[in-house]
N, C-alpha and C positions, 0 to 999 in steps of 0.2 A: 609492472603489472600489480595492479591492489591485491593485496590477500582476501581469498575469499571470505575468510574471518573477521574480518573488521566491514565485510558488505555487513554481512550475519548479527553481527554485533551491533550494527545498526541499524538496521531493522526491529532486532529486538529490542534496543531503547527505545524505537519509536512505537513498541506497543505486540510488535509480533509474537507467537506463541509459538511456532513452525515456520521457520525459513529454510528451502532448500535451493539448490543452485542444479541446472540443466546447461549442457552445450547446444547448439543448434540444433547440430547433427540429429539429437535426438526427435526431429520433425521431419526429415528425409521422407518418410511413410503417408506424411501431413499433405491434404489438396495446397497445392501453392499458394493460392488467396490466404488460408489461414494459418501462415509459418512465419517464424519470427522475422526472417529474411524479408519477407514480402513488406512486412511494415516499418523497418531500423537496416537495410540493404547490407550496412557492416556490424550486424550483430551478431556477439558474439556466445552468450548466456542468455538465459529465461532466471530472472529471480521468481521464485514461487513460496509465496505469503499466505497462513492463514493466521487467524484468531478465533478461537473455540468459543463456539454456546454455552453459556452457563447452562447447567443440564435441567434447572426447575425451568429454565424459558421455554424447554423442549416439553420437559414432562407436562408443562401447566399451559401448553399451548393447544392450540386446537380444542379448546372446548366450548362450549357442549359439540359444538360439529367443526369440521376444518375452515369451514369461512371465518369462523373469528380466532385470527391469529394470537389474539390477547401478546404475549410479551416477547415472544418470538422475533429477534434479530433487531429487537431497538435499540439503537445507536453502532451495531454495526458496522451499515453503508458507507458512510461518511469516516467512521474511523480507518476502513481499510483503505478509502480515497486516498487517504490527508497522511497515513503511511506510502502508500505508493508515490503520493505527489514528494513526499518531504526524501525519502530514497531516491528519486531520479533526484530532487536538487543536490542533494549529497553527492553521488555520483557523477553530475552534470560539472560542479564544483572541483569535484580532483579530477576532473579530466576526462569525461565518458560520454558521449552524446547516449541518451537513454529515453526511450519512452515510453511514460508510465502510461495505466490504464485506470476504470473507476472498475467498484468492485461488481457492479452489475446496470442493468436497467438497457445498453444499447448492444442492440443485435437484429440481422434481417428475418424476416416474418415467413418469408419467401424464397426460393429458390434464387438464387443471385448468381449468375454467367457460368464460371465452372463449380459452384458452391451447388450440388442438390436437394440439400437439408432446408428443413424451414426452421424457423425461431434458430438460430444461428448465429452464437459469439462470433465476432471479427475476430479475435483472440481468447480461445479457453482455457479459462484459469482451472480447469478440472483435470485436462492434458498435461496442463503446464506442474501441476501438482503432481502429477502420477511421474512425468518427469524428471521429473527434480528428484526424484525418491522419496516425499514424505507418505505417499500408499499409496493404496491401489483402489481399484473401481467396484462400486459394489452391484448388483444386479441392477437396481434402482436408478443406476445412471450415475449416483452419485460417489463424491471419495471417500474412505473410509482411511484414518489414520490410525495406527495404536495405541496412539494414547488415548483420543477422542471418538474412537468410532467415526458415524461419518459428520458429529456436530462442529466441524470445521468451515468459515467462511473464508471465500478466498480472494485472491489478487495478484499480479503478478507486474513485474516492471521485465521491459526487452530491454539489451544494455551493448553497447560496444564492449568493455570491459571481458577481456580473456579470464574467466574463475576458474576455479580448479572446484569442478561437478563432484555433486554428491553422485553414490549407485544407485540405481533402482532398488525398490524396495524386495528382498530378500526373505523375509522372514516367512511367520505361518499366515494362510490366506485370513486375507481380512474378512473378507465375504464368505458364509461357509450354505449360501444358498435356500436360508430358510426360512423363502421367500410370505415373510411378515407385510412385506409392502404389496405385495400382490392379494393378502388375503385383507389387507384395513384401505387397502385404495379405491373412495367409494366409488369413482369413475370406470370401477374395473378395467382400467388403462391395461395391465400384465397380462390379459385372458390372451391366449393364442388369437383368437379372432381381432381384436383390438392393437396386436401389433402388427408394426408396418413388413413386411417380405424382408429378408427371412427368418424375421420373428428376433433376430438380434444384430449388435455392432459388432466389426471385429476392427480392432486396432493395432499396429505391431510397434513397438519402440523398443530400437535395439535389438530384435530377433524376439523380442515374449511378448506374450500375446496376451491382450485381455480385451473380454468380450462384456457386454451390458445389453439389458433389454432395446428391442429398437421402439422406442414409443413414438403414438401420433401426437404429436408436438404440441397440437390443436387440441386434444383434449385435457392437455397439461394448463394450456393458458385459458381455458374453459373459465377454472378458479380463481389461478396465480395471476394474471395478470389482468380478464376481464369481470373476476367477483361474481360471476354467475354463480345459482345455487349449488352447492357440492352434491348434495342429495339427489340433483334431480342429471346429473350426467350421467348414471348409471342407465336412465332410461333411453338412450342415445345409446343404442345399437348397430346402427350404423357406420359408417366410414364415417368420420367426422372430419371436416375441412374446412376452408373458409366460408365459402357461400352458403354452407350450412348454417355454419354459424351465425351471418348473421339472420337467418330466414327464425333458427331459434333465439334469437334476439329481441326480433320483432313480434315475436310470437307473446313474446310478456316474462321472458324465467327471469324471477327476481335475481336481483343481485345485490346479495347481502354484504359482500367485502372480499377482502383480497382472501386468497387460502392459501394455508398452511398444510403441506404436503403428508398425510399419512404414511405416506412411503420415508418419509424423514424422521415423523414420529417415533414411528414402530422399529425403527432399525437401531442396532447395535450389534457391532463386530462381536466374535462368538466368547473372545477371550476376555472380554469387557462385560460381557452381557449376564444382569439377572434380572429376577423379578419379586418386586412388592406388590400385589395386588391391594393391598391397604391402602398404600402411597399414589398408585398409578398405574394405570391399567398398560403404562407403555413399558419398556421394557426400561433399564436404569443401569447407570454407567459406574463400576467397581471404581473406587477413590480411594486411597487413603487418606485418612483424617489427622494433620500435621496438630502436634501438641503448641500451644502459639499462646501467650494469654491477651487478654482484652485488650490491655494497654496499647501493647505493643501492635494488635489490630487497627487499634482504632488511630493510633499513629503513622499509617501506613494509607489508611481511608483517607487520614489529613492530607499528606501528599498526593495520593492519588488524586483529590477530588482538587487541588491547588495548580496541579500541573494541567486539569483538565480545566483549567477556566474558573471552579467556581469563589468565592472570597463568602462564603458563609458556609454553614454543617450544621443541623439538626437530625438527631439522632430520638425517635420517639417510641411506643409502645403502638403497635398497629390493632389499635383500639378505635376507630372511628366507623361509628355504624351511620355515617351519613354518608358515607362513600358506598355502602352496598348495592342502590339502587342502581350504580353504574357497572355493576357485573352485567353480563349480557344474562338472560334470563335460561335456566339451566346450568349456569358456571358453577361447580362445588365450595360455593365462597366460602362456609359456615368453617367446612376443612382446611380451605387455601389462608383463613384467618389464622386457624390456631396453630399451621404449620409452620408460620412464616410469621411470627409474634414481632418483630420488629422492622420500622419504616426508615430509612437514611433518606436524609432529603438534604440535595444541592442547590445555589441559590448563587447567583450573579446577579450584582448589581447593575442596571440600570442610569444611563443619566439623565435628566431632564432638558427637555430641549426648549429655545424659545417658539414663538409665536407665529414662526415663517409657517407658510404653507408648506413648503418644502418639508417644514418638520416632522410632516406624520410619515412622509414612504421612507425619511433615514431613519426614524426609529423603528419603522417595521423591520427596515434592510436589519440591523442591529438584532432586534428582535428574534425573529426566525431563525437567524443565524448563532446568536447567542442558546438558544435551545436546542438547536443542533448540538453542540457543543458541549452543554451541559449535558445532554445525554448520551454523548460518548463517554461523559468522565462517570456517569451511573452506571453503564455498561461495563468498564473498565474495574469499578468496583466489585460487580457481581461476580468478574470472573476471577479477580483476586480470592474473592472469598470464596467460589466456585473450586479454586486449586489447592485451598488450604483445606479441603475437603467436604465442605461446611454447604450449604443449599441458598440461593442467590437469585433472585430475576428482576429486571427491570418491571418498573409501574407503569400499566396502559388504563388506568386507572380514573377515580376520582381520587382517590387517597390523597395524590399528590396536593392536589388543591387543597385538602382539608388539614393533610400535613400541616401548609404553609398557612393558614390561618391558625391555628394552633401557633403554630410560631410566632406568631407575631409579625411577621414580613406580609410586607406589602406586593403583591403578585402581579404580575405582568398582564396575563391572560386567564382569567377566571372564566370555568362554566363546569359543569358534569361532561365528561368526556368516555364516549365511547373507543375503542381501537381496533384497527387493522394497520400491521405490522407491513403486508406486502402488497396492498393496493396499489403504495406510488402513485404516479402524476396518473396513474390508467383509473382510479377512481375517486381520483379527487371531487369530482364534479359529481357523481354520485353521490357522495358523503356530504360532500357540502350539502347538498339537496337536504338529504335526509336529517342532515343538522339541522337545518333553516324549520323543517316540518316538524321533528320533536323537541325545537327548543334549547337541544343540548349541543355543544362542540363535540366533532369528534378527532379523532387524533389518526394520522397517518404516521407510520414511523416515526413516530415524539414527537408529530408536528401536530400544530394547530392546522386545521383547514376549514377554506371557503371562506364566506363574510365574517370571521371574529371581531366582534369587538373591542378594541386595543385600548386597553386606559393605560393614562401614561402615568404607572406606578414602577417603582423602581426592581423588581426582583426577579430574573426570568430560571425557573426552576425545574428541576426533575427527580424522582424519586428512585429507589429500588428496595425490593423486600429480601430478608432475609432472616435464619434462625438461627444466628450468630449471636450468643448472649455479649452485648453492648453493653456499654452503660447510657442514659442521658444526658446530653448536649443539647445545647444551643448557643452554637460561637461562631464567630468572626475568622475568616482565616488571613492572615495579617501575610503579607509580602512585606516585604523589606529594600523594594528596588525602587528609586523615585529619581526624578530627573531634578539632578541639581548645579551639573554643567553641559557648555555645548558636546563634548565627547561624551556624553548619554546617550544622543540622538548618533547612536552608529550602530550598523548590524551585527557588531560584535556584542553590545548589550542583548543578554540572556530574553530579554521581550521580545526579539528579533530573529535572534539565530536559528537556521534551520527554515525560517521563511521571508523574509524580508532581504531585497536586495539592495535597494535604492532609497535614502532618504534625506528630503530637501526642505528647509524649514525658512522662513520669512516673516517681516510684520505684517498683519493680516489686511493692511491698508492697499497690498499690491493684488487685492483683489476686487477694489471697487472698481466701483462703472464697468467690471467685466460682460459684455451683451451675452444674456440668455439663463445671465447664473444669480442663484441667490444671495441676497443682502445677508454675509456672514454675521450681521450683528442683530439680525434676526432669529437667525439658530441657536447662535450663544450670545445672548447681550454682555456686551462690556468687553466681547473676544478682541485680542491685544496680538494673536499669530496664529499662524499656518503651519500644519505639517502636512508631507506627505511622504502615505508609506507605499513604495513599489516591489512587486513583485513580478521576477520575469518567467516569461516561457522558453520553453527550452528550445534552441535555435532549431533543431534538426524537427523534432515535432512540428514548429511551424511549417517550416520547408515542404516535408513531404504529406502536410495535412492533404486529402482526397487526390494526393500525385501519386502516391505510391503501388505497390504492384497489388496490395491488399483494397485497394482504393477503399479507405478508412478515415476519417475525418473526424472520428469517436474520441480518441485522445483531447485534437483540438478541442473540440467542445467540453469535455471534460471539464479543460485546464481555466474553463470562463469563469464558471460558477464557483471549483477550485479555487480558484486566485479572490475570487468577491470575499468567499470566507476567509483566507488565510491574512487576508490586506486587513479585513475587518475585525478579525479578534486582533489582531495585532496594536488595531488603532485603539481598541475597546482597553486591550491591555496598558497601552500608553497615556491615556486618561487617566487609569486606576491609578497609574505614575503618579501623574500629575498633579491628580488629586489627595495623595500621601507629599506632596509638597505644597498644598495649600490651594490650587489654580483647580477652577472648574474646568473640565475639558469633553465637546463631545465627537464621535466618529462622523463622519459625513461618507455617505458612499455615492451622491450623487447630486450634485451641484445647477442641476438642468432647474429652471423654473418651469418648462413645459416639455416634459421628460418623453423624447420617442426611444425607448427604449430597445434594445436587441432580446430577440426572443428567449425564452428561459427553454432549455430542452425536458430537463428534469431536475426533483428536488426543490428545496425550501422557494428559489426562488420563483420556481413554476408556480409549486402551490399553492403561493401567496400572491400570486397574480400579480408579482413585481417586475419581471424579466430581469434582466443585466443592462448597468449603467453604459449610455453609451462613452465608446473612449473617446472620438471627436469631440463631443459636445463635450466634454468634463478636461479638455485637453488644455485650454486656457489659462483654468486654474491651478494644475498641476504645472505648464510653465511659466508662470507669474510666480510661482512659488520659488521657480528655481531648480525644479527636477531635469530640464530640457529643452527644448523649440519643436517651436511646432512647422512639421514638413508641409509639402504640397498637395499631400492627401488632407492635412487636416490632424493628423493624427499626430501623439506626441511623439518626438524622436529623442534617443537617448547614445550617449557612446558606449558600444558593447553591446546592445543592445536592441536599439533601434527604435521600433514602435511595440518589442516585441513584450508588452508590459502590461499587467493590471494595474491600479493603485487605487490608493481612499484616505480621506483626508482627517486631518483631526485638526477642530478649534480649538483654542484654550483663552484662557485671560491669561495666561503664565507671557512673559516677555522673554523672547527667546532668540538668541543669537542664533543669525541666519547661517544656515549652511542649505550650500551651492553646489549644486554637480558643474563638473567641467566640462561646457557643452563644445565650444568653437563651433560652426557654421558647419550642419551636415547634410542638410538637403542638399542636393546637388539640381534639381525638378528636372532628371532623369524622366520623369513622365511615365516611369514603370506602374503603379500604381493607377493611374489613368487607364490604359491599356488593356490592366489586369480585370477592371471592372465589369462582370459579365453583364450589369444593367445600365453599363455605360454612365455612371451615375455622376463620375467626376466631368466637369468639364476644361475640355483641353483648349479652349478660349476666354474664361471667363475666371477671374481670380477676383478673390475679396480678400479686404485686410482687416486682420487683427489687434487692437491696441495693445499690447503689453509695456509693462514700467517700465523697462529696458529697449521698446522698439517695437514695431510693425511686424509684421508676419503676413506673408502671403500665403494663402490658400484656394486649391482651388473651388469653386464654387459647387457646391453637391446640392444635383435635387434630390429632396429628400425623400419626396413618396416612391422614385426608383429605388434609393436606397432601403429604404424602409419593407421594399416588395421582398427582397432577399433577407436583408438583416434582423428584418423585427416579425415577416410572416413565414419566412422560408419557402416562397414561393417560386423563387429560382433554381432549377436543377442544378446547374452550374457550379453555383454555391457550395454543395458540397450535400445537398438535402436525395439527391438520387444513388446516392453512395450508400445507403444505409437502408436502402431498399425502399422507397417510399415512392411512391406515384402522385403525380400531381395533375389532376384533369383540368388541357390546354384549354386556353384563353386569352380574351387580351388582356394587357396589361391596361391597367383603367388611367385616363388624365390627369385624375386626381383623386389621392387616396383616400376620401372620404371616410363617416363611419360607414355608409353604405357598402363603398368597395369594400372595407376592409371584412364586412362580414360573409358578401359574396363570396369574397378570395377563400373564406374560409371553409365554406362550401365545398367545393374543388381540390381538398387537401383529401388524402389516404383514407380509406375509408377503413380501416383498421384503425387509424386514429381518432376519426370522428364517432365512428357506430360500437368500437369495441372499448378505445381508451378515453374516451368524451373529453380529446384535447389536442387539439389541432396541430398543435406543435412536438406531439410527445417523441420525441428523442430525435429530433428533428436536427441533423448536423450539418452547422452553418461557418463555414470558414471566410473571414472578410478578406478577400481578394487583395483588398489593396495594401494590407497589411505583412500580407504573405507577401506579397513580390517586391516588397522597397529591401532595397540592396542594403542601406545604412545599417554600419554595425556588423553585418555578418562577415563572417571569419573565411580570409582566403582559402582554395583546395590547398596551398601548402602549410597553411596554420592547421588546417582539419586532418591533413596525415599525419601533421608533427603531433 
């Protein structure tokens, strides 16, 4: 059995602030659909993860009104991802089937079979936190811990793994009922009339009871998830519901952006809790102020911001009155200026790509994802400085832009940027709008959205403010890892560990005349080799993706987008190698010349209107490289593994001795995969071949507009798309999937996704069938007991 210590331990290297450990048991009480049993059959603990709000992102949020979330939980989402994903690999690794969860965004809207709740986690990380013993519940719904009141973001991994359970929380009530969120919540959601029968929850774990307001769920996502006015739900007297909803929809209530919850604001546990009214009209969380000096700070900012991706550091004086115009109008800038006197700004290089068409969606893929990234490591800063006592929050800003000019760095994405923290993919299309009509970008949780214009300059960046006296910088953050023999390229090298499992490297000439993919010496002129970095899924996740007794599909899809990031900072990192040995080197995440891509459910690559590369098409070049063979689905196959894999490739001019996975012959064309196909997409007559350096490959022949009906519009129940509660108004399937079909089809999707989140696909979860059922690689029932 692992000691639960060394889970704990790592967790907290990967960035947790609160890790607690739960036995099953403590879900006995739980409806069966939402218990950990339901989704991991032999599991045996709940890991339960937060990481704390730097408290200026709380205090300095929501203003002028709750629709502009301003700094509020940027870079968050994706940090507690990419902890939860990197904990199951750890886990998965010593020996645990484990699966992990994202920190938010998929859950049913609706009543779901024995589920009667609407807006309803598959798995609540809020339970699973009260659980585990790190606190307790506060009226507000939400969790309340000791150290941080309730500014705690959470996450949780389900695990076979026997731990040895923390207690339940013991101590003085965190909640002491003075109910702040009932008097600042403009939707007057808390009024007796406004809650649903009988006015509360009650939950039992372990024999103690804790109770929370029962709110209508629907006047929560009024804000938080469909950006209607905060101001005007107060006038919404009524039962509020769906069909209301959308009738005041259509009626015309702007929608200004995602919101940031008053009831979140206003709260602080009693023993935490005071008040500045000079500072902040919300309440402010008791800190001590650790004695520390600059130095030693600003050496800890270097690591942090190195571990988080970036290889540059500007430290400036938050003097830039050409960033004021992007306050929203009413935001207390004049104060938030002189509070917060200094800017930290992080910066990733960039590489240049050649002149392939191909080259503008891999530098987007890169792109988007590289700012991802960088604003976890901005986040990660604020709350460093946030626990050394000191005031911290991420930039939703212009600053950042004007930062990086000031500096001298050349910027990825330049414009004036507006922000909302919690729109997500539910308003992206709104904000784009709204960008397109004022001319300016706006930013959805540090991201760019809608039509940006992408110049291809080298520096993708993010900022954070704070009133931590600094000194001035402007430098280079130097690594020291570069590939200089073939045992570099192994997942024991520090660029790899913790994400990468698989890596196959070749000259870049066993990728010509590949059909469908592009001229590598296009992307990188003068490219001399091939890597490729894979990353696997966790075998039991596949398995029981939308089989399970939770019927949940939300992990899988998770682990899509997961994997696109985790493969591609890794390749981005392996360049930077490269590039400290002399060789240009760029990432590739998608090799298609005419890209039908699988849908994005949520995050960068929704927003950016890229979807996910498909693994068929992209399977050629990863076994030409060497990673595998490609089976009779088309898909790559691997030993140990199977098909069950992401990857993403890196060119370089560097000459690099080939390393080979050991594949030996593993299709067997079992025909499982055929079968599995709910749009009968493969054909169980018709095989086509593949040229690779080493030999032919048979596959069988896929139409693609069937494929494409499930995989890239989620239009097949089947799939895994009715699992997560989504409706899709019957039809036929068209002959051919034209742009016409493809915008009908779109028609016919959720109308929660169409009318409230204006995106057809949003959290749309889509498990590829044929993937799920090839046998190759998976582990006998007596390798799974042993």
């Amino acid at each position: 059995m692992i000691p639960a210590a060394i889970v704990k331990e790592k967790a907290r290297e990967l960035g947790a602030d609160l890790v607690g450990i739960a036995p099953v048991s403590r879900w006995d009480n739980a409806p069966a659909m939402l218990s950990p049993k339901a989704h991991l059959p032999e599991a045996k603990s709940v890991i339960a993860i937060s990481i704390h709000h730097p408290d200026a992102s709380v205090e300095w949020g929501g203003l002028p009104n709750s629709n502009y979330s301003g700094p509020f939980q940027l870079g968050m989402i994706p940090k507690l991802d990419t902890i939860s994903w990197r904990l199951t690999h750890f886990l998965e690794k010593t020996g645990y089937p484990s699966i992990p969860f994202s920190c938010t965004g998929f859950w049913r809207h609706r009543p779901y079979k024995s589920i009667p709740t609407t807006n309803t986690a598959s798995f609540s990380h809020r339970h699973a936190f009260v659980a585990a013993g790190l606190g307790g519940f506060g009226w507000n719904n939400m969790v309340l811990s000791a150290a941080y009141g309730p500014r705690n973001r959470l996450v949780s991994v389900i695990t076979s793994a026997e731990l040895e359970p923390d207690p339940l929380y013991s101590g003085e009530p965190l909640c002491d009922r003075c109910r702040m969120c009932e008097k600042h919540c403009p939707g007057k959601n808390y009024r007796g009339e406004m809650l649903l029968e009988p006015g509360y929850d009650r939950i039992l774990i372990e024999g103690k009871e804790f109770r929370y307001a029962k709110l209508n769920r629907f006047r929560c996502l009024w804000g938080e998830q469909f950006a209607l006015d905060m101001d005007r739900l107060g006038e919404v007297t009524e039962q509020l519901d769906e069909e209301k909803m959308y009738e005041l929809i259509r009626s015309g209530i702007p929608r200004p952006g995602g919101e940031f919850g008053n009831c979140f604001r206003f709260c602080m546990t009693k023993s935490k809790r005071y008040w500045d009214k000079k500072y902040t009209e919300a309440p402010r969380r008791k800190k001590p102020r650790a004695e520390v000096t600059p130095e030693t700070v600003l050496e800890k900012i270097r690591a942090i911001a190195r571990a988080g991706g970036a290889n540059r550091l500007c430290i400036q004086k938050n003097e830039f009155p050409e960033a004021v115009s992007s306050f929203v109008k009413g935001f207390p800038v004049e104060k938030f200026t002189e509070r917060f006197p200094y800017v930290i700004t992080l910066g990733r290089t960039l590489p240049e790509y050649g002149d392939a068409p191909e080259s503008k969606d891999n530098r987007a893929f890169l792109s988007v994802t590289t700012k991802v990234r960088i604003g976890m490591a901005a986040m990660d800063i604020a709350r460093y400085l946030d626990d050394l006592g000191w005031e911290a929050t991420q930039d939703w800003t212009e600053t950042n832009n004007e930062a990086v000019k000031r500096a001298g760095w050349k910027a990825d994405v330049l414009g004036p940027a507006r922000a909302t923290s919690t729109g997500g993919a539910g308003c992206f299309d709104i904000i784009a709008e709204r960008a397109r009509n004022d001319k300016k970008n706006i930013v959805i949780a540090g991201m760019a959205a809608g039509d940006v214009e992408r110049k291809n300059n080298p520096v993708s960046t993010n900022s954070l403010f704070t009133d931590f006296p600094l000194p001035t910088v402007n430098e280079p953050l130097n690594s020291s890892i570069k590939i200089a023999s073939p045992e570099d390229l192994s997942t024991e090298n520090p660029l790899f560990r913790d994400t990468i499992d698989r890596i196959a490297a070749a000259p870049v000439s066993v990728l010509k005349n590949l059909p469908g993919l592009a001229d590598p010496e296009k992307l990188l002129p003068d490219c001399k080799s091939v890597v490729v970095l894979a990353a696997e899924m966790p075998e039991r996740m596949v398995e029981l993706a939308a089989d399970n007794e939770a019927e949940c599909a939300m992990s899988y899809s998770f682990s899509q987008y997961q994997l696109i990031r985790e493969t591609l900072w890794a390749a981005h990192d392996l360049c930077e190698a490269l590039n400290r040995s002399g060789f240009e080197a760029v990432p590739v995440a998608d090799f298609s010349v005419d890209p039908k891509r699988n849908l994005a459910p949520y995050w960068e690559f929704a927003w950016s209107r890229l979807g996910h590369p498909d693994l068929r098409a992209n399977a050629p070049a990863a076994a030409a490289a060497g990673l595998g063979e490609i089976g009779l689905s088309g898909l790559l196959l691997t030993n140990g593994a199977g098909p069950r894999l992401r990857f993403s490739f890196v060119l370089t001019t560097a000459i690099l001795e080939p390393v080979k996975s050991k594949v030996g012959k593993l299709c067997t064309k079992c025909g499982k995969c055929i079968a599995a196909c709910p749009m009968k997409a493969l054909s169980a007559d018709e095989t086509e071949t593949v040229e690779l350096p080493d030999g032919r490959a048979e596959q069988c022949r896929r139409n693609e507009d069937k494929c494409r009906w499930s995989r890239s519009l989620g239009m097949c129940p089947e799939s895994g798309v009715s699992h997560i509660g989504w409706t899709i108004r019957k039809g036929p399937v068209p002959e051919k999937l034209d742009e016409k079909a493809v915008e009908e089809a779109r028609t016919r999707k959720d109308p929660l996704q169409l009318k409230g989140y204006h995106y057809a696909n949003q959290i749309d979860t889509v498990v590829e069938r044929c993937l799920q059922a090839c046998p190759v690689g998976k582990k006998t029932i007596a390798e799974k007991e042993a």
